[in-house]
PAVEX-247917 format. One line per field, with one value per residue: residue number from 1; residue in one letter; x, y, z of N, C-alpha, C, CB in turn. Coordinates in steps of 0.2 Angstrom, whole numbers, plus 2048, in hexadecimal, padded with zeros to 3 digits. Glycine has a CB too. Example, Ala and Ser with C-alpha at 12.3 -4.5 7.8 and 13.67 -1.06 7.14 Angstrom:
num <- c(1 2)
residu <- c(A S)
n_xx <- c(842 840)
n_yy <- c(7E4 7F5)
n_zz <- c(827 823)
ca_xx <- c(83E 844)
ca_yy <- c(7EA 7FB)
ca_zz <- c(827 824)
c_xx <- c(842 840)
c_yy <- c(7F0 800)
c_zz <- c(827 827)
cb_xx <- c(839 846)
cb_yy <- c(7EA 7FD)
cb_zz <- c(82D 81D)
***
This chain:
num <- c(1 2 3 4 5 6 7 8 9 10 11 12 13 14 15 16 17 18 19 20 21 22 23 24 25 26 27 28 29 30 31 32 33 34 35 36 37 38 39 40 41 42 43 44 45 46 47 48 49 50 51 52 53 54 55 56 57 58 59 60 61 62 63 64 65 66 67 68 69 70 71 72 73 74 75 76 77 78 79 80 81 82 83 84 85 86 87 88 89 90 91 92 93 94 95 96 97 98 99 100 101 102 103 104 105 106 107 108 109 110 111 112 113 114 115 116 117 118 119 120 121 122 123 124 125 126 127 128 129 130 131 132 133 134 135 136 137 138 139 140 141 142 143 144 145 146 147 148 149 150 151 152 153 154 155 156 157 158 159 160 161 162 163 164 165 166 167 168 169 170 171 172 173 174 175 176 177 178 179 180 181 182 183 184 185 186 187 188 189 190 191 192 193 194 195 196 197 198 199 200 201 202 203 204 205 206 207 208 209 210 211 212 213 214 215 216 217 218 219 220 221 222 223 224 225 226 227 228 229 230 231 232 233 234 235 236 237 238 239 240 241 242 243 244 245 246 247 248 249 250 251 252)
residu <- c(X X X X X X X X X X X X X X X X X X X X X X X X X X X X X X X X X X X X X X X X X X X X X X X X X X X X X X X X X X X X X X X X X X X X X X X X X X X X X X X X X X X X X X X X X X X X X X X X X X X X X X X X X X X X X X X X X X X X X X X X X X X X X X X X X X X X X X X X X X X X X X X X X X X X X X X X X X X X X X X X X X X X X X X X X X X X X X X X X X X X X X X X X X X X X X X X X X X X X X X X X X X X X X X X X X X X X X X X X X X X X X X X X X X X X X X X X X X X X X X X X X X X X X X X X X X X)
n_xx <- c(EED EEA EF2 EEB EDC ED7 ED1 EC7 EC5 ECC EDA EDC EE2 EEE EF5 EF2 EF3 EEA EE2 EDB EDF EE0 EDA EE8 EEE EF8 F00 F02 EF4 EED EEE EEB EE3 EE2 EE4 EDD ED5 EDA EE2 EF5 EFE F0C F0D F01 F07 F11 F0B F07 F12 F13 F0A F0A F16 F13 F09 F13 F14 F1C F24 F1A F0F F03 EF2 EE7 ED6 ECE EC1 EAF EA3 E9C E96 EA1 EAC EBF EC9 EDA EEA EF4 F04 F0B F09 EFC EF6 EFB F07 F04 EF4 EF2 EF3 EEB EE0 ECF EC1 EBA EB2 EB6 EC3 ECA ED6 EE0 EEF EFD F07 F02 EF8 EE8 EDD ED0 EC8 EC1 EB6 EA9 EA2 E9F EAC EB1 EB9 EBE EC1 EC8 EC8 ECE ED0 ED8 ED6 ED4 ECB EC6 EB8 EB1 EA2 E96 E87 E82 E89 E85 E78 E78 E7E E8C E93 E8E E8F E9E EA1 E9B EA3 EAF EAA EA9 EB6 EBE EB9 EB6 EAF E9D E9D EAC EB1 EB4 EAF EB1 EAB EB0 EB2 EA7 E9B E8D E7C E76 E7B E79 E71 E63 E5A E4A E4B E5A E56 E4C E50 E55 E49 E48 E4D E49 E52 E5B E58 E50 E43 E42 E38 E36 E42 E51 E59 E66 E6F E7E E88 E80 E76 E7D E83 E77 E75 E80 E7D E70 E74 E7A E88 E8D E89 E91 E9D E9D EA6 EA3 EA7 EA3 EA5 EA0 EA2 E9F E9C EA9 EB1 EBF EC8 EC6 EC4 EB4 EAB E9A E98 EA4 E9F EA5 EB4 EC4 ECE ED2 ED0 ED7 ED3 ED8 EDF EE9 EF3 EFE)
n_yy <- c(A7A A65 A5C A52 A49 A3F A2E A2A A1B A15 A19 A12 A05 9FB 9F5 9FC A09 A1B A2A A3A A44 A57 A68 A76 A85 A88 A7F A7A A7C A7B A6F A66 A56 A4E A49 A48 A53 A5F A66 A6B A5C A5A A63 A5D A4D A53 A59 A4B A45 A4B A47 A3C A3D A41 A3A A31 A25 A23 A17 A0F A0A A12 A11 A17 A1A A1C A25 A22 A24 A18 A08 A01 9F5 9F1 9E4 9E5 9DB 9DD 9E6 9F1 A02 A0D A18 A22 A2A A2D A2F A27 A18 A15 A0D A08 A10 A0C A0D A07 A02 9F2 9EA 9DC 9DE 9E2 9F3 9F9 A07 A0B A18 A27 A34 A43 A50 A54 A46 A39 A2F A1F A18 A07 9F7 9EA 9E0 9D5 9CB 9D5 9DE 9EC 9F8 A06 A14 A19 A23 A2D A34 A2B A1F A1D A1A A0E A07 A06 A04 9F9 9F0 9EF 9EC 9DC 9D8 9D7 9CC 9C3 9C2 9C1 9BB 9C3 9C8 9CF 9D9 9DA 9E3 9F4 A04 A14 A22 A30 A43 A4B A51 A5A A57 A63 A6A A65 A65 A61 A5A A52 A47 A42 A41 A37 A2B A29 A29 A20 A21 A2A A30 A36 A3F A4E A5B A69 A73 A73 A6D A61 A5C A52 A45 A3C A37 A32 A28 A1E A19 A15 A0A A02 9FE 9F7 9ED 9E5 9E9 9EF 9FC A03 9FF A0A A19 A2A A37 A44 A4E A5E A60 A6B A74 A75 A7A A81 A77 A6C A68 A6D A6A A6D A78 A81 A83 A7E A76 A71 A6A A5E A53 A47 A35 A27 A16 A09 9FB 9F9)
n_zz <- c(A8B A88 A7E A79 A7B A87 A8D A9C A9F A96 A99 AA5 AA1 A9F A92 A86 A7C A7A A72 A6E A64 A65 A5E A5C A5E A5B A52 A42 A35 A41 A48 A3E A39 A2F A1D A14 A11 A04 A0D A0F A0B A11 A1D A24 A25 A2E A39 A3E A41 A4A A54 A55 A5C A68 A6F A72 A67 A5F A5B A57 A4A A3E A38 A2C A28 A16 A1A A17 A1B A1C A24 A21 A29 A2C A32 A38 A35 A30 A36 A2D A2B A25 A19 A24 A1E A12 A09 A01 A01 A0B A16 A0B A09 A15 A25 A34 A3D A44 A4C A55 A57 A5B A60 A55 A50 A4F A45 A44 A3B A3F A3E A48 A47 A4C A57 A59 A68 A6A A77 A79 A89 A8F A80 A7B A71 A64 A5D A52 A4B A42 A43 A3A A38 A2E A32 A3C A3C A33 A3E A40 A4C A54 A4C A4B A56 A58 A4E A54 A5D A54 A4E A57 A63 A6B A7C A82 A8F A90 A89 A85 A85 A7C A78 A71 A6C A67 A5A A66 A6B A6B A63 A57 A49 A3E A2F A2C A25 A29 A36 A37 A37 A44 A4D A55 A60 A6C A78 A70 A68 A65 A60 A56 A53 A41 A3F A48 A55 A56 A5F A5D A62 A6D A69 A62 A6F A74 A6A A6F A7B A7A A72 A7B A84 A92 A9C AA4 A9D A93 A8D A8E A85 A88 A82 A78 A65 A5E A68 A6F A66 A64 A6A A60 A51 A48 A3C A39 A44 A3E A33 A28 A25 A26 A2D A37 A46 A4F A55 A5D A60 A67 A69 A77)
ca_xx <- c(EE9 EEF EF3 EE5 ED7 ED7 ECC ECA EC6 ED2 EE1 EDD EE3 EF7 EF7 EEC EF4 EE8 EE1 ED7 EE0 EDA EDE EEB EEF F01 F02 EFF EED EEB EF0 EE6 EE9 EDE EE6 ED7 ED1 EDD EE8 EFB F00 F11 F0A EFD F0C F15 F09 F05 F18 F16 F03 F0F F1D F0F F08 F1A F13 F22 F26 F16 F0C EFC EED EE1 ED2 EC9 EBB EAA E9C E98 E97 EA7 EB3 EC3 ECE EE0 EEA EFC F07 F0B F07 EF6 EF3 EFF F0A F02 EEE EF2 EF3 EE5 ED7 ECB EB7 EBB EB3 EB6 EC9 ECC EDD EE6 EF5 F01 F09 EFD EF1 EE0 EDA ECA EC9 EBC EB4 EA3 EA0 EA1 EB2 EB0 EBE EBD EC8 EC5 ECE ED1 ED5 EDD ED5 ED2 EC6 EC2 EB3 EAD E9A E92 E81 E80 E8B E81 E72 E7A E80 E92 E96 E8A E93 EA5 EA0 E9A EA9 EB3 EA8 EAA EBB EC3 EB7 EB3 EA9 E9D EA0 EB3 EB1 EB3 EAD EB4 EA8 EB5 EB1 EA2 E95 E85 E74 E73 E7C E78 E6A E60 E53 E46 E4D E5D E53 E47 E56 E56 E44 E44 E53 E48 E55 E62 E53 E4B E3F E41 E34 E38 E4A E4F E60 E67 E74 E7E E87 E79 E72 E82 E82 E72 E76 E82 E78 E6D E7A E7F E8C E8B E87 E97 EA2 E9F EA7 EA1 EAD E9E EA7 E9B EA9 E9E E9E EAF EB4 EC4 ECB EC4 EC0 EAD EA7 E95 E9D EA9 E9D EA7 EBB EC9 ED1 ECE ED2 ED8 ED1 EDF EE1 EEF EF5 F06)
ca_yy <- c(A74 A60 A5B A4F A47 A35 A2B A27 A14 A12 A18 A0D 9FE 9FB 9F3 A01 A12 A20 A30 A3D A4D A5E A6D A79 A8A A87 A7D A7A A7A A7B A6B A5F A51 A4D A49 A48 A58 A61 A69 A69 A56 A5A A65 A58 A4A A57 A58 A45 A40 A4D A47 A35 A3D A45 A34 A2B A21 A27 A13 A0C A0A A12 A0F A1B A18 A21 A24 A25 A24 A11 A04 9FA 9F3 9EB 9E1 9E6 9D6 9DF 9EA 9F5 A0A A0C A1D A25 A2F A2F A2C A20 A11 A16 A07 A0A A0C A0A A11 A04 9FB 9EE 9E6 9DD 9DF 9E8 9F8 9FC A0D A0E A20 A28 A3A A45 A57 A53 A40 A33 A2B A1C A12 A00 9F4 9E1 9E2 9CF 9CB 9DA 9E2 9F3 9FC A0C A11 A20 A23 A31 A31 A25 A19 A1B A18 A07 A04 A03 A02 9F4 9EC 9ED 9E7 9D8 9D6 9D6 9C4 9BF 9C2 9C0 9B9 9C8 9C7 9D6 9D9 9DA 9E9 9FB A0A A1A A28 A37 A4B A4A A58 A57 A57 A6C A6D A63 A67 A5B A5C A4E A43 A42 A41 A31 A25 A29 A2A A1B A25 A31 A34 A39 A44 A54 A5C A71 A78 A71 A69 A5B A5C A4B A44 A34 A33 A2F A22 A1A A16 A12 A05 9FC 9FB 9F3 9E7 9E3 9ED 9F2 A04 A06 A00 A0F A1E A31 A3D A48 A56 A5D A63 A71 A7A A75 A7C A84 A72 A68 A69 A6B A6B A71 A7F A85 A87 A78 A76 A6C A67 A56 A4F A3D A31 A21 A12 A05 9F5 9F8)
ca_zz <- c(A88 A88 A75 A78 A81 A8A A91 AA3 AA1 A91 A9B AAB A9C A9B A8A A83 A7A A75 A74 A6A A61 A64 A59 A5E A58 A5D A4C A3B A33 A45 A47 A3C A38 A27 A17 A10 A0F A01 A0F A0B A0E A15 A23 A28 A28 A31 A3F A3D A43 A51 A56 A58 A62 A6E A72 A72 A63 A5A A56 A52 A41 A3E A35 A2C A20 A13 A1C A11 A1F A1B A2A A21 A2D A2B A37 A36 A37 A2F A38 A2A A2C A20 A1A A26 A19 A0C A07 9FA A08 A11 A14 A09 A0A A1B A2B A38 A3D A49 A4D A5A A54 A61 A5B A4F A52 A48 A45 A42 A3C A40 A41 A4B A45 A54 A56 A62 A67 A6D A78 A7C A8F A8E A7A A78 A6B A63 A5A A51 A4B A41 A44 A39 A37 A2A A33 A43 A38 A32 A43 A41 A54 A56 A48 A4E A5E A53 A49 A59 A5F A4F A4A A5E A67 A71 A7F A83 A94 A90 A81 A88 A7E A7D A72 A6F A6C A5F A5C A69 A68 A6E A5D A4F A46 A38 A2D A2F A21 A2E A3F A37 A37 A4B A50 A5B A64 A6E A7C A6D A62 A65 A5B A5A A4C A3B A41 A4D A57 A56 A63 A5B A6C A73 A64 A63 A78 A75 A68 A73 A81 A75 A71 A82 A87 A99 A9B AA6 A98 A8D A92 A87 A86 A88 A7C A71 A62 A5D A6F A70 A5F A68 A69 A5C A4B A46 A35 A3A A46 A3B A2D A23 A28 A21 A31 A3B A4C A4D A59 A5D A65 A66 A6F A79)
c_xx <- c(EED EEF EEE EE3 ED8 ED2 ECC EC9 ECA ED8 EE1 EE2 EEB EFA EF4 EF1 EED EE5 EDE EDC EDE EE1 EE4 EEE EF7 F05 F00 EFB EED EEA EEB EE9 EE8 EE2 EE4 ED3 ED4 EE0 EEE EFC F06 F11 F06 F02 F0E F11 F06 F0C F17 F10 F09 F14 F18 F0A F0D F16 F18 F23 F20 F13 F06 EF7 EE7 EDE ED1 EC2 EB5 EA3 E98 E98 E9C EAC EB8 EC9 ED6 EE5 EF2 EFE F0C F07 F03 EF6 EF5 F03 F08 EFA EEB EF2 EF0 EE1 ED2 EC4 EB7 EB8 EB4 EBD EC8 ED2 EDE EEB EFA F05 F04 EF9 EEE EDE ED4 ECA EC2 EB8 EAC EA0 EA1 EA5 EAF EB6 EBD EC4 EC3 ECB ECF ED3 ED8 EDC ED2 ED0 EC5 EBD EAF EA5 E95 E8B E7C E82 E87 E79 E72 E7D E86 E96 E94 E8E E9C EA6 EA1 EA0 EAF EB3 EAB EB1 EBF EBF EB6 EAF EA6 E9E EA9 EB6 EAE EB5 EAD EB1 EAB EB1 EAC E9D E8E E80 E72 E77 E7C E73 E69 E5B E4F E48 E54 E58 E4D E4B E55 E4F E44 E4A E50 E4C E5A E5D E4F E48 E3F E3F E36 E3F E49 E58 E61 E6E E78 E82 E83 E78 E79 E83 E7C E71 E7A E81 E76 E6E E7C E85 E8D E8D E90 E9C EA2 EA0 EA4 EA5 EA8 E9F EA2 EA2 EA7 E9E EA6 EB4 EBB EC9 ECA EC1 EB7 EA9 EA0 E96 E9F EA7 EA2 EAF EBE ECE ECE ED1 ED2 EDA ED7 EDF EE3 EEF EFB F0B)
c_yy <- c(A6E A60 A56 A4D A41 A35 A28 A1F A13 A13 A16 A06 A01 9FA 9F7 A08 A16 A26 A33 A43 A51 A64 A71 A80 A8B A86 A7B A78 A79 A74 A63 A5B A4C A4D A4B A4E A5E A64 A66 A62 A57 A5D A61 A50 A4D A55 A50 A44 A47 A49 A3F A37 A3F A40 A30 A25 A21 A1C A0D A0F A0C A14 A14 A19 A1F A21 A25 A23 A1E A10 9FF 9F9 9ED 9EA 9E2 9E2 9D8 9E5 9F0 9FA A07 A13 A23 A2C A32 A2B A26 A19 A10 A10 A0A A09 A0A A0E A0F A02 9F9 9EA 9E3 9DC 9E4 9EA 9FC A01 A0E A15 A22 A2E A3C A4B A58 A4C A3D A2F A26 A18 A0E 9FD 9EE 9E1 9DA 9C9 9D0 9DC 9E9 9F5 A04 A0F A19 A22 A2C A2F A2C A1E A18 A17 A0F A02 A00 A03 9FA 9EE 9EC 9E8 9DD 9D3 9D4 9CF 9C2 9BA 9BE 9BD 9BD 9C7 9CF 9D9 9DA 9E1 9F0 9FE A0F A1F A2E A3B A48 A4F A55 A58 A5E A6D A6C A61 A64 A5D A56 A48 A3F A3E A3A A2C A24 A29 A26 A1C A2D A35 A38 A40 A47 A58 A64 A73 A73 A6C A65 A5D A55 A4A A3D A34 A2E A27 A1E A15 A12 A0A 9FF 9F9 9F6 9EC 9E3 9E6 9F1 9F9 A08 A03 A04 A15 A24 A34 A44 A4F A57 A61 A6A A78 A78 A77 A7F A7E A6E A6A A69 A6D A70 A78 A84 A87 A84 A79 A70 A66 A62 A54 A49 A3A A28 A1D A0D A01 9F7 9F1)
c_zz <- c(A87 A82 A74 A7D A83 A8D A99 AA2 A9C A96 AA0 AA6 A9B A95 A86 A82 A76 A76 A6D A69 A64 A60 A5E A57 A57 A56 A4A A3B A3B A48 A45 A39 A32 A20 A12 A0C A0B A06 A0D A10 A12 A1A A27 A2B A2F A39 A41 A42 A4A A57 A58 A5D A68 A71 A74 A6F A5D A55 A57 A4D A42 A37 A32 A27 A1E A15 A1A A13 A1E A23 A28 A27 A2B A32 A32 A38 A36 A36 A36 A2B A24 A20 A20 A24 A13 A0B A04 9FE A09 A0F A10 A0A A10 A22 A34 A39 A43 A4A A54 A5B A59 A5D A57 A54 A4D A4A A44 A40 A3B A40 A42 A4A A4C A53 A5C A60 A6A A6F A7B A81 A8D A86 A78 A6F A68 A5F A5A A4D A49 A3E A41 A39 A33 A2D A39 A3F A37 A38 A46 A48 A56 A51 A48 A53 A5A A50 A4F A5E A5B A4C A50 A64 A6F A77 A82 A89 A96 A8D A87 A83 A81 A76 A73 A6C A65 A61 A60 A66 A69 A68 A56 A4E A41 A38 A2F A2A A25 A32 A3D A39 A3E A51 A56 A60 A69 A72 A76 A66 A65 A5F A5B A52 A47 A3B A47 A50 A59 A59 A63 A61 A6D A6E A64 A6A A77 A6F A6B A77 A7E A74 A76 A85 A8B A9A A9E AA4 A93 A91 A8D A8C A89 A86 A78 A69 A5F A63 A70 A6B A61 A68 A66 A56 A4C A40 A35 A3F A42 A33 A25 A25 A27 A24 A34 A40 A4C A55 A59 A62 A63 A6D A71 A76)
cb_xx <- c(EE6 EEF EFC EE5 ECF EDD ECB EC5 EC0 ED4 EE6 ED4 EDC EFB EF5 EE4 EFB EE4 EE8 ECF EDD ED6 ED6 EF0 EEB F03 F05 F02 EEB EE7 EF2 EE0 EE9 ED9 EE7 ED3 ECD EDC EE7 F02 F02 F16 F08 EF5 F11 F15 F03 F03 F21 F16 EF9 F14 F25 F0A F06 F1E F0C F2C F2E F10 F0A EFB EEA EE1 EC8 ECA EBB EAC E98 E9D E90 EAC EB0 EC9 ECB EE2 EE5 EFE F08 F0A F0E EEF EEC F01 F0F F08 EEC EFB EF4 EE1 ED1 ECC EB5 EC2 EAD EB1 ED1 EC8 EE3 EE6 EF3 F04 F0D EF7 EF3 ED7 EDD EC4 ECD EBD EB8 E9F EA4 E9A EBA EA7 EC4 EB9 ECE EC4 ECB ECC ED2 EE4 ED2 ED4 EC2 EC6 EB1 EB1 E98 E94 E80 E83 E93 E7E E73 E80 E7C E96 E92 E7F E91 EA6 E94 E97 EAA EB1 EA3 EA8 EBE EC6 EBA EB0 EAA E98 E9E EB6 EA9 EB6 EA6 EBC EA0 EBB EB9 E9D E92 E83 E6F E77 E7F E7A E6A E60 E53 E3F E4F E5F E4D E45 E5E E5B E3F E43 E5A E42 E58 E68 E4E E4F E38 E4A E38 E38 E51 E4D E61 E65 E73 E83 E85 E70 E6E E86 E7F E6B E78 E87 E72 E6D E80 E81 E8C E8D E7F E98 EA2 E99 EB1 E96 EB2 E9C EAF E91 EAB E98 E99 EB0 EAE EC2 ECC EC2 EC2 EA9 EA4 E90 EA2 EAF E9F EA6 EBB ECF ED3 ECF ECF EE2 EC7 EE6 EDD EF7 EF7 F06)
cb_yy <- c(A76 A59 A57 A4B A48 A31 A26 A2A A11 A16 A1D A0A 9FF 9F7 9EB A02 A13 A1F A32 A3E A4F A62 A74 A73 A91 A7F A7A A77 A73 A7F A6B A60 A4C A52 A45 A44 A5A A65 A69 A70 A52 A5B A69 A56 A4B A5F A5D A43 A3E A57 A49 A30 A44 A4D A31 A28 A21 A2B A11 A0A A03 A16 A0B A21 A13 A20 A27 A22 A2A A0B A01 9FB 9F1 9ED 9D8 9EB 9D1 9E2 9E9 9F3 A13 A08 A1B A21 A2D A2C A2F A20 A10 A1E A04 A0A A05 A09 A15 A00 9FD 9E9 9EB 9DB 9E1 9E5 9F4 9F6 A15 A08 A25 A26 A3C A43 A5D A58 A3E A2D A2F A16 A12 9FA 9F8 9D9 9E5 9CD 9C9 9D6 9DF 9F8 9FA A11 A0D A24 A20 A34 A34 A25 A17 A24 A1C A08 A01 A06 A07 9F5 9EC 9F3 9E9 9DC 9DD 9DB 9C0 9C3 9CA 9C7 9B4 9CB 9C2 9D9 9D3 9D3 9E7 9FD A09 A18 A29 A37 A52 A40 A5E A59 A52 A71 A6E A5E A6E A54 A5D A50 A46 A47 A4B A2E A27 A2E A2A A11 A28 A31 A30 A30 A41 A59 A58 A75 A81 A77 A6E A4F A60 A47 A46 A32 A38 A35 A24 A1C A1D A19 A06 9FB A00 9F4 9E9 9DC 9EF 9EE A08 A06 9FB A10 A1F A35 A3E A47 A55 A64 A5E A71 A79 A71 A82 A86 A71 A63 A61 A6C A64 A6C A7D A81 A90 A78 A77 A70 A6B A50 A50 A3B A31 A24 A11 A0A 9ED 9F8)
cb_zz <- c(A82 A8B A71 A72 A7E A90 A8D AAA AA1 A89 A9B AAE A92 A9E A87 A89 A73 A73 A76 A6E A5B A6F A55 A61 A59 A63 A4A A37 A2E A43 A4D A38 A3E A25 A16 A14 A15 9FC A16 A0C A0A A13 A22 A22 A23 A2E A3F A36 A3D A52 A4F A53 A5F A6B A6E A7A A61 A62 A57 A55 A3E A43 A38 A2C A21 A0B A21 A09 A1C A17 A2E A19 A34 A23 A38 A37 A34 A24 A3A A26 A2D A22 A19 A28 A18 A07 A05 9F3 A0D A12 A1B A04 A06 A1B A2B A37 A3C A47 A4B A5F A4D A69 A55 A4B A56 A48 A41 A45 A38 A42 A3B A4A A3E A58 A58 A66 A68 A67 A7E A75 A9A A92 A74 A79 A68 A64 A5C A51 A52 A3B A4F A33 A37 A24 A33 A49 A2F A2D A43 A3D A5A A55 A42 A50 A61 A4D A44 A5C A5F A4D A47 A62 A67 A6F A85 A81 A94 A8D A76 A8D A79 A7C A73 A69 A6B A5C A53 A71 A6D A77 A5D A4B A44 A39 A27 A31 A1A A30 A42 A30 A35 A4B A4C A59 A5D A70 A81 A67 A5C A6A A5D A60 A49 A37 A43 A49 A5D A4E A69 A52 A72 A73 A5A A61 A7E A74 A64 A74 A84 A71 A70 A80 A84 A9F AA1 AAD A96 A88 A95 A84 A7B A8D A75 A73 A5A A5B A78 A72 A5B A70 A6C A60 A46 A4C A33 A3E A48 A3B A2F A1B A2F A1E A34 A37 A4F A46 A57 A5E A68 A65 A6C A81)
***
């Protein structure tokens, strides 16, 4: 197995580092990479400075929020490590970062939530982008995007999107207080007895389209994390689980 997943249209991109985690039973906690979730810190460190040497990110900075299922996004404007060694750092209230700051790698952690990462090919900017079902709800893709005119003068046309290992629609199951939120998402909602199988993949694609975002700038990893429970964390899977896969991307 590789130590993690890439993107065919990200690694066409020379000024572009990134990549997605996967578990390993080779090492520790099976190689997660969560701080957050009481595992022992110096083990998750541990696998943290190897998860950099196995990118050769060894001497960049990187960036992690306290992720709390909002649509907050912050632009990272320093090149200061955030919540790298220690949690106490970490952005807070945060599920969105933006930078183009070269060096820097923003993170997203995950065990079946939708990572997406962003890149603007001509300002050189990157994005990551943690889309549970509240933030799809809120539409934090569509507002990154946003934030990316806003802040850089993006053009959409230029923003390529990258949706990493997240659980599909053949496996996550919702009640109908869920599955409202997404009704006007029939391709991403199915209906089976009393439950809905809801596929944020999909509602998030289908939000940037929306946006403008031409269909052959979004790439899907098309992992689902629950059938691939072998290499990637999955909360629903695993019947709840401590470990987390970390989704990354960096300027050269």
């Amino acid at each position: 197995m590789k130590p993690f997943y890439q993107f065919e249209s990200l690694c066409q991109e020379n000024s572009l580092i990134h990549g997605v985690s996967q578990k390993s039973t080779n090492e520790q906690l099976l190689f997660s990479l969560a701080l957050h979730t009481q595992e022992e810190p110096k083990l998750i460190c541990a696998n943290r400075v190897k998860v950099a040497n196995l990118f050769q990110m060894q001497e960049y900075t990187f960036i992690v929020a306290n992720q709390t299922h909002s649509s907050n996004i912050k632009v990272i404007e320093s090149t200061s490590s955030k919540g790298w060694s220690s949690q106490e750092n970490a952005i807070d209230n945060c599920d969105g970062l933006l930078t183009n700051q070269r060096g820097v790698v923003l993170s997203i952690l995950t065990a079946d939530c939708v990572p997406i990462l962003l890149y603007d090919r001509v300002q050189k900017v990157v994005g990551a982008l943690h889309a549970g079902w509240r933030g799809t709800h809120q539409q934090i893709a569509s507002k990154g995007i946003e934030m990316m005119q806003e802040r850089f003068h993006s053009n959409l046309h230029d923003i390529v999107v990258a949706i990493a290992p997240a659980i599909g629609g053949c496996c996550y199951e919702v009640g109908e207080d869920v599955a409202s939120h997404f009704f006007e998402y029939p391709r991403a909602l199915k209906k089976r007895g009393e439950k809905y199988n809801l596929d944020l993949r999909v509602v998030n694609e289908e939000q940037l389209l929306a946006l403008g975002i031409p269909q052959e700038n979004i790439e899907q990893s098309g992992i689902c994390t629950a059938c691939s429970v072998e290499n990637y964390f999955s909360y629903r899977k695993e019947g709840g689980c401590s470990g987390r896969f970390m989704s990354m991307i960096g300027l050269r």
